[in-house]
C-alpha positions in Angstrom: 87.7 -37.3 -10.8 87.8 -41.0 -11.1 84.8 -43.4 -10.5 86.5 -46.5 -8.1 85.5 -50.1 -8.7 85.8 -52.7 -6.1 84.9 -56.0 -7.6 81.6 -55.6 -9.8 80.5 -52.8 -7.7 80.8 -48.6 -8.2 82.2 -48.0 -4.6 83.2 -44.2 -4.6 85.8 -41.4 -6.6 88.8 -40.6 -6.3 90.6 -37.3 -7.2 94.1 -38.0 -8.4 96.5 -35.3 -10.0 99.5 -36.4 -11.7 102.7 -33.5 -11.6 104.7 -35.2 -14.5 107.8 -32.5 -13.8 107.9 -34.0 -10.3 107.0 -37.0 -10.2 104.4 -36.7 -8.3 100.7 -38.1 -8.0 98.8 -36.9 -5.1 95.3 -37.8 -4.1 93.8 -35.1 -3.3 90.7 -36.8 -2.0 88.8 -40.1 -1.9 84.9 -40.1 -1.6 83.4 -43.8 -0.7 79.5 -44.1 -1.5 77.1 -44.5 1.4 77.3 -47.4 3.2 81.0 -48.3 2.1 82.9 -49.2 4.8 86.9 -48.6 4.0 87.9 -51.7 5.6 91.9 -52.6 5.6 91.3 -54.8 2.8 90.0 -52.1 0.8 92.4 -49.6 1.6 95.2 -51.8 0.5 93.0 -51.9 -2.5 92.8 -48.7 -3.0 96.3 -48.0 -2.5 97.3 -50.6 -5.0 95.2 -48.9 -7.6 96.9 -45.9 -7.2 100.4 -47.0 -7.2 99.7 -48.4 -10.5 97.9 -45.5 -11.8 101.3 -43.7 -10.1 103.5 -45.8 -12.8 100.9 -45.6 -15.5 101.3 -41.7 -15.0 105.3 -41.6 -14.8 105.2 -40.8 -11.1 107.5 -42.3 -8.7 106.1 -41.0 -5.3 102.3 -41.1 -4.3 100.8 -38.9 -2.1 97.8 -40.1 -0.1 94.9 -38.6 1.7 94.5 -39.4 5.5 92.8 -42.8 6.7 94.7 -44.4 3.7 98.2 -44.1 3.9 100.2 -47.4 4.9 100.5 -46.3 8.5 97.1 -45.4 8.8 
């Protein structure tokens, strides 16, 4: 479990799990602190964060929860 930082402010956690052998980081789960509203602007956010933390973590795919995948 990660704590997630938007700006200057604690906004939520995220649950990421790198699989080195695969490749693979999937987020298992992304919980956004009362009154957060995950707005398209912070879902890119969010999704930028983990594509580096993807790299960081040798992973070339990224797996994302529902409500913050590119099509969603």
């Amino acid at each position: 479990m990660l704590p997630v930082v938007y700006g200057e402010s604690f906004i939520g956690r995220i649950e990421a799990i790198p699989d080195r052998k695969t490749g693979v980081l999937t987020v298992k789960n992304i919980w956004l602190e009362d009154g957060v509203r995950a707005g398209v602007r912070l879902r890119a956010a969010i999704r930028a964060a983990a594509d580096r933390f993807a790299r960081f973590n040798n992973c070339r795919e990224l797996i994302l929860p529902e409500g913050f995948r590119p099509e969603d």
